[in-house]
C-alpha positions as CSV (number, residue, x, y, z in Angstrom):
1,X,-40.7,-12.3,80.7
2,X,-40.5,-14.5,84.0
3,X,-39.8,-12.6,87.4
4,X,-38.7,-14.3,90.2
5,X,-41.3,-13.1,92.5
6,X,-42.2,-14.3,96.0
7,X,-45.5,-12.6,97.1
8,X,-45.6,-10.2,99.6
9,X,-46.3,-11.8,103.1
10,X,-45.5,-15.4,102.1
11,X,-43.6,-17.4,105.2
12,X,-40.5,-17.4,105.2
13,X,-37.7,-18.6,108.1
14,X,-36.2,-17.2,111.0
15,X,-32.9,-15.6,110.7
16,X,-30.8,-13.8,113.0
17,X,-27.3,-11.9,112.9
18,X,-24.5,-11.0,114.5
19,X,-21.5,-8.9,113.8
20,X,-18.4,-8.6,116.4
21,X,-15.3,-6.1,116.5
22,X,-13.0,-9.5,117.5
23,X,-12.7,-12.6,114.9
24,X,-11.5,-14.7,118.5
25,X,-15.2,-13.3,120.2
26,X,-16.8,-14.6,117.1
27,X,-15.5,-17.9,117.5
28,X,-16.8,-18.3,121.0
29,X,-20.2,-16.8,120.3
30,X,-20.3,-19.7,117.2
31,X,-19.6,-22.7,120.1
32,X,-22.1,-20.6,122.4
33,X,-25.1,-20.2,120.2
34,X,-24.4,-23.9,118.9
35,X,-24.6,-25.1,122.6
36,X,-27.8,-23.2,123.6
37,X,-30.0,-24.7,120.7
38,X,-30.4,-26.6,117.3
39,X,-29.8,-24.0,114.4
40,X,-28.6,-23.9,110.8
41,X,-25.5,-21.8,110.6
42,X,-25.6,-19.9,106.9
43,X,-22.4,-17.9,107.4
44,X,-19.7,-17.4,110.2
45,X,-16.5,-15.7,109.0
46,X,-14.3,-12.8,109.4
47,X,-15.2,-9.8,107.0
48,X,-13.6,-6.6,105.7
49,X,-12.6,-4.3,108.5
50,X,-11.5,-7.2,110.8
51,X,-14.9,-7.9,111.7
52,X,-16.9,-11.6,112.1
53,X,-20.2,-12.0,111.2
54,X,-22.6,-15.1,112.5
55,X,-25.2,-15.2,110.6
56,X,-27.6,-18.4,111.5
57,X,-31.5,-19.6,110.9
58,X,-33.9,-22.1,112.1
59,X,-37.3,-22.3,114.1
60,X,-37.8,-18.9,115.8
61,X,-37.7,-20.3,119.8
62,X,-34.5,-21.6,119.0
63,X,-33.3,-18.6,116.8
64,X,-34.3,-16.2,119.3
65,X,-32.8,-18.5,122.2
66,X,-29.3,-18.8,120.5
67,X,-29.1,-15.0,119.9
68,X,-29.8,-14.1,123.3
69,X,-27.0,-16.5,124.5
70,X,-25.0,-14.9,121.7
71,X,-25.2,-11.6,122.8
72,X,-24.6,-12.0,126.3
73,X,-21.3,-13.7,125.2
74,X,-20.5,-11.0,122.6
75,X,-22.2,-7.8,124.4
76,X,-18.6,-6.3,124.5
77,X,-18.0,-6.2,121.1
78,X,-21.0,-6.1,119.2
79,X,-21.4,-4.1,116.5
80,X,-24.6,-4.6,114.6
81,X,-27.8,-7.4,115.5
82,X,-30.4,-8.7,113.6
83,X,-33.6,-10.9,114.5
84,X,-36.2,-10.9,111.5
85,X,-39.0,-14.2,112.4
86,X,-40.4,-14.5,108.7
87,X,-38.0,-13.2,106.7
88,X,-38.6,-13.3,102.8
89,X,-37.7,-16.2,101.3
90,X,-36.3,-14.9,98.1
91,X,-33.9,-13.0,100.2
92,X,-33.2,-16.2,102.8
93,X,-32.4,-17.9,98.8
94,X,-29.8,-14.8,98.0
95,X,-27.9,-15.0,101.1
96,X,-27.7,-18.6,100.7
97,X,-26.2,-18.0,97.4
98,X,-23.8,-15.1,98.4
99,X,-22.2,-16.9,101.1
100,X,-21.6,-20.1,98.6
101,X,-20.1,-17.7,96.7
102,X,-18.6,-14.2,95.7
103,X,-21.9,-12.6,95.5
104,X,-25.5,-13.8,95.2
105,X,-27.5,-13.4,92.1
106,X,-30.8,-15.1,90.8
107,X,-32.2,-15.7,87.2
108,X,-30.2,-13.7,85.1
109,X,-30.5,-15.1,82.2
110,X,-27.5,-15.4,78.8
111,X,-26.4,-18.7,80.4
112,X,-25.7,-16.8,84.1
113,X,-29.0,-17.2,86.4
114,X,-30.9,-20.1,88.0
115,X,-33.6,-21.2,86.0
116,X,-35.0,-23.1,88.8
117,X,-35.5,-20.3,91.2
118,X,-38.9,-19.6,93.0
119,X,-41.5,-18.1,90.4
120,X,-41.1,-20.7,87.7
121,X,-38.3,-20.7,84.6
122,X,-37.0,-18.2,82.4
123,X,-34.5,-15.4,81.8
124,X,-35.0,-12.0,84.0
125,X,-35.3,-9.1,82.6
126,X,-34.9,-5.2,83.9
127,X,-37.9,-3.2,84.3
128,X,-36.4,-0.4,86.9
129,X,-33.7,-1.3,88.8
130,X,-33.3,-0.7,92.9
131,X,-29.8,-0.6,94.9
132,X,-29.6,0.1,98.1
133,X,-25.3,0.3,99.4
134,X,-25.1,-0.3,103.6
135,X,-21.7,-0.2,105.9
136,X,-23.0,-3.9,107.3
137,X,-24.5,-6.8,106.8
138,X,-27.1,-6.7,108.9
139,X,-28.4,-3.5,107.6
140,X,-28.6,-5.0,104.0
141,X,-30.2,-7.9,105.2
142,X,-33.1,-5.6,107.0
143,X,-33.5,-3.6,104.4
144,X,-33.7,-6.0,101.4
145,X,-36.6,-7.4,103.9
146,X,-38.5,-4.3,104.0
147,X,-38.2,-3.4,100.7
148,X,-39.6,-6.6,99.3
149,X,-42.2,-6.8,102.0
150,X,-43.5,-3.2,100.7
151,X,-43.6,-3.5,96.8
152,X,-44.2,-6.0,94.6
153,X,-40.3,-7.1,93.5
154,X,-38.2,-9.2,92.2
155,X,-34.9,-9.6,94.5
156,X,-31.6,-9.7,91.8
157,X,-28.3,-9.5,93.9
158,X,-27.1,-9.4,97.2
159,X,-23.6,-8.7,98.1
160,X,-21.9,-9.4,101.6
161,X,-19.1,-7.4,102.9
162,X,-16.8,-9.6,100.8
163,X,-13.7,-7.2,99.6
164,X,-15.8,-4.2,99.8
165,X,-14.6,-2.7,102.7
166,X,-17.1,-4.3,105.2
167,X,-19.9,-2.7,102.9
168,X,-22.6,-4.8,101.8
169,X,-25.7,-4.1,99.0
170,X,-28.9,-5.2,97.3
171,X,-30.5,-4.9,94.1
172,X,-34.2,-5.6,92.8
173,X,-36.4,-5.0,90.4
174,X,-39.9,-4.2,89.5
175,X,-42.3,-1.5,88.1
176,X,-40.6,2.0,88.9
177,X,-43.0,3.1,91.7
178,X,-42.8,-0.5,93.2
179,X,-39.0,-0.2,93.1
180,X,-38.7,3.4,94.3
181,X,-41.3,2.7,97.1
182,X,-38.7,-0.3,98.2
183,X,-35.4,1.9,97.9
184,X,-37.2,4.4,99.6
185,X,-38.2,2.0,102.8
186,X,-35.3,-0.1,102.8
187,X,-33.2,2.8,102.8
188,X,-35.1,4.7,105.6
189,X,-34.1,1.7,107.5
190,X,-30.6,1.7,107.3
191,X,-30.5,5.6,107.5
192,X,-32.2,5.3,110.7
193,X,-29.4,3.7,111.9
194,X,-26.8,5.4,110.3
195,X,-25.4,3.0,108.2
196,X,-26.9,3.8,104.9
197,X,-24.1,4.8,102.2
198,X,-26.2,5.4,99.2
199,X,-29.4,5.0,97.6
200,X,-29.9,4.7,93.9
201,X,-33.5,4.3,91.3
202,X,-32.5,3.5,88.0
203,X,-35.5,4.1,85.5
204,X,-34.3,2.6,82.4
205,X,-31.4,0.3,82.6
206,X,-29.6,-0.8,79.8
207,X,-29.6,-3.6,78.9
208,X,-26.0,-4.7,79.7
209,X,-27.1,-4.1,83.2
210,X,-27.7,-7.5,83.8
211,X,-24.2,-8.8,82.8
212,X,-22.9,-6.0,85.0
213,X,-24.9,-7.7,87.8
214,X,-24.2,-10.9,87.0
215,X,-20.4,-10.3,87.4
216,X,-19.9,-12.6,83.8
217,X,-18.7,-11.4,80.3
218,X,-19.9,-8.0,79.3
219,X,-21.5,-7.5,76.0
């Protein structure tokens, strides 16, 4: 069994976030944070309620430069921010994936998952299984960070607000204690600022879990 595993503490990127009550305010924050310095924009798009989301990456005095011009353009309507200056890679890799398409999932073997990933080749398996459910992206983001910067996982899934109802979740897995140590931070997170929907520790998933996850054929 090979987990896709990216060891607590390893460097990662800068990201930062915003979401914005008006798709016309999210425009202009794009062209502002674009002006104000050189960064890689991962996702900009309108979401489920009506909302945009700017979600861009880069070295962290330009990051944190372009966000601060962001929000001074955006202040009005911001809903939700997010600055993380070494965020973990496996997750930068998932949210790469679920903005190229409906959701982001890695190594999940029966023909589905990216042999290639971080961690060397192979199917994944399930050992426990972690979700943590948020009301934005942001929050997911933040909390799939802290979880995997706890406990020793492996980062499955990541879904962004796409049809969901602006709602946005993560999944991992690991040794149970690893995995309920990571829900349990991760969630705190979110809860703290109430935009946690749900938390769930699954011991023992079966094994169709992982075509569930996947999103392809179940068995």
């Amino acid at each position: 069994m090979t987990h896709v595993v990216t060891p607590v503490g390893a460097s990662g990127s800068c990201i930062a976030l915003l979401e914005l009550a008006s798709i016309a305010a999210g425009l202009e924050v794009v062209d502002a944070l674009l002006k104000q310095a050189e960064v890689e924009l991962l996702l900009c798009r309108a979401v489920s309620p009506g909302k945009y989301v700017v979600l861009f990456s880069g070295e962290v005095d330009a990051v944190s430069s372009s966000l601060r011009r962001a929000v001074e353009v955006g202040d009005d309507v911001l809903i939700d921010r997010l600055f993380i200056p070494n965020v973990e890679p496996t997750l930068l890799q998932l949210v790469r994936r679920a903005v190229a398409g409906p959701s982001g999932t890695i190594g999940l073997g029966d023909g589905g998952g990216d042999d290639s990933a971080p961690g060397g080749s192979g199917a994944l398996t399930l050992d426990a299984l972690g979700v943590i459910e948020t009301l934005s992206i942001a929050s997911i983001i933040r909390a799939g960070d802290v979880a995997s910067k706890l406990a020793s996982l492996t980062l499955v899934s990541l879904e962004l607000a796409r049809g969901i109802g602006g709602k946005s979740y993560v999944t991992f897995t690991g040794q149970v204690s690893d995995v309920d140590a990571g829900v349990t931070a991760g969630a705190a997170d979110a809860e703290a600022a109430g935009l946690l929907v749900r938390r769930v520790v699954i011991a023992r998933p079966h094994e169709a879990m992982l075509a569930v996850l996947r999103g392809g054929p179940l068995p």
